[in-house]
C-alpha atoms as one frame of an Amber mdcrd trajectory, in Angstrom:
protein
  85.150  88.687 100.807  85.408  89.582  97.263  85.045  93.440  98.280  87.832
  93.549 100.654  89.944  92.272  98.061  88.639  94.933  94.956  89.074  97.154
  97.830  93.055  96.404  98.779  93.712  96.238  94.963  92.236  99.602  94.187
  93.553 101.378  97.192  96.902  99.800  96.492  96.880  99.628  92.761  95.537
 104.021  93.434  98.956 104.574  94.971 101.040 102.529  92.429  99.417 104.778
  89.812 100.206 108.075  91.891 104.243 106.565  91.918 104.072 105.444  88.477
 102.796 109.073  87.534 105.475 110.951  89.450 108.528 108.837  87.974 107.205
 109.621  84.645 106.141 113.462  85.053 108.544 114.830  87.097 112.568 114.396
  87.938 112.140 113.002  91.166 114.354 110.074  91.608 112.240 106.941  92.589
 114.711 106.867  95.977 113.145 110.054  96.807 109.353 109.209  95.893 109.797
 106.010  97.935 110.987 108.215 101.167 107.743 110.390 100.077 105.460 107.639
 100.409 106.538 106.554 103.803 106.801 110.279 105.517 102.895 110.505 103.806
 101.754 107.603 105.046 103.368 109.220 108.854 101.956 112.612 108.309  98.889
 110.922 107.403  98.611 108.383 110.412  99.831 111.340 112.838  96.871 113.418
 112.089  94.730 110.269 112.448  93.893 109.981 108.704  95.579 106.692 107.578
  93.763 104.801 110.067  90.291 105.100 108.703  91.829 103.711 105.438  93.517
 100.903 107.250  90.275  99.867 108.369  88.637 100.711 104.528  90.808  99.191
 102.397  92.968  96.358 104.610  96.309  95.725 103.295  95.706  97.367 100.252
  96.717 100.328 102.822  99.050  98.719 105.348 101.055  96.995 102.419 102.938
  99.401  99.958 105.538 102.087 101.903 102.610 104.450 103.191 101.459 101.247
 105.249 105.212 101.498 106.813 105.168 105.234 107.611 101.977 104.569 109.492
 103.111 101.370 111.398 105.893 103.211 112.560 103.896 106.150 113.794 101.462
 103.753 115.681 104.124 101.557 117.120 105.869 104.909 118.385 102.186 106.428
 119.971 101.735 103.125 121.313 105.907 103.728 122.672 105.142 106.830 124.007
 101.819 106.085 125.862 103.559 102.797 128.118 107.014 104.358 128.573 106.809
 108.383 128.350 109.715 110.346 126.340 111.883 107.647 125.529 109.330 105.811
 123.827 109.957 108.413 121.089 113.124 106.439 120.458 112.129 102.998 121.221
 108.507 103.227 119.355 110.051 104.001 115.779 112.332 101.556 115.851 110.104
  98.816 117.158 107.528  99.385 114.450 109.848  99.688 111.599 111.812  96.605
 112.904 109.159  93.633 110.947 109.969  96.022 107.751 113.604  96.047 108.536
 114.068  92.711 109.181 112.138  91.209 106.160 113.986  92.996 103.897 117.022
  91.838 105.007 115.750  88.692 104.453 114.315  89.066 101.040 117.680  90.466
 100.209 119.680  87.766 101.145 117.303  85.592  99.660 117.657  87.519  96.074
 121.042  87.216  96.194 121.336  83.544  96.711 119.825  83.795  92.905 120.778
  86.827  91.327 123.571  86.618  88.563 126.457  89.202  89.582 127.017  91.464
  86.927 130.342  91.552  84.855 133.273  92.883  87.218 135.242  93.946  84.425
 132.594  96.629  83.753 132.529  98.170  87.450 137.027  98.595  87.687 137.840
 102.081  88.244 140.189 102.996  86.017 143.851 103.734  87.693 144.986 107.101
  87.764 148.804 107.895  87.321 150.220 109.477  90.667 153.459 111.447  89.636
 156.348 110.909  91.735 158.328 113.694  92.911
């Protein structure tokens, strides 16, 4: 039991250390090393890499945003073996719909505690329209 979990946390703690490295060596915006992590972790289940790791390292791999890029690539495979073409629609959305939906929720949630910030420091300043 122990393992499995100094296996999650070093597997997951691996790829918090490869986003941690890229916000501070390069100028990639974390939005855009996020959406890196996620089309990885779908390259990587398309080829049939992720899921050896899934079975490795538990949620230390299905977890963090390379976990979501390779639900969704299951859930569509799975899509497209029961229903044919249009499961290429219908697959992506079903898998990424737990991911969706939870962070709607977690949202909302945040917000019931978060302090707004100051609105005077968001105005957009008026500009002066000449009449003519």
């Amino acid at each position: 039991m122990l393992l499995k979990y100094l296996l999650a946390f070093t597997f997951g703690g691996g790829l918090c250390l490869i986003g941690e490295v890229l916000i501070c060596r390069t100028k990639l915006t974390p939005a855009r090393i996020l959406v890196g992590f996620v089309v990885a972790g779908a390259i990587l289940s398309a080829v049939g890499v992720y899921e050896p790791l899934v079975d490795i390292f538990g949620a230390g791999a299905t977890v963090p945003l390379t976990g979501f890029g390779h639900s969704v690539v299951q859930a569509t495979k799975e899509a497209v073996h029961n229903f044919g073409f249009a499961g290429v629609f219908s697959g992506g959305i079903t898998g990424a719909s737990a991911g969706m939906a939870a962070a709607i929720v977690f949202a909302a949630v945040a917000a019931l505690f978060a302090k707004p910030k100051n609105k005077e420091l968001q105005k957009i300043p008026k500009t002066r329209v000449a009449k003519g």
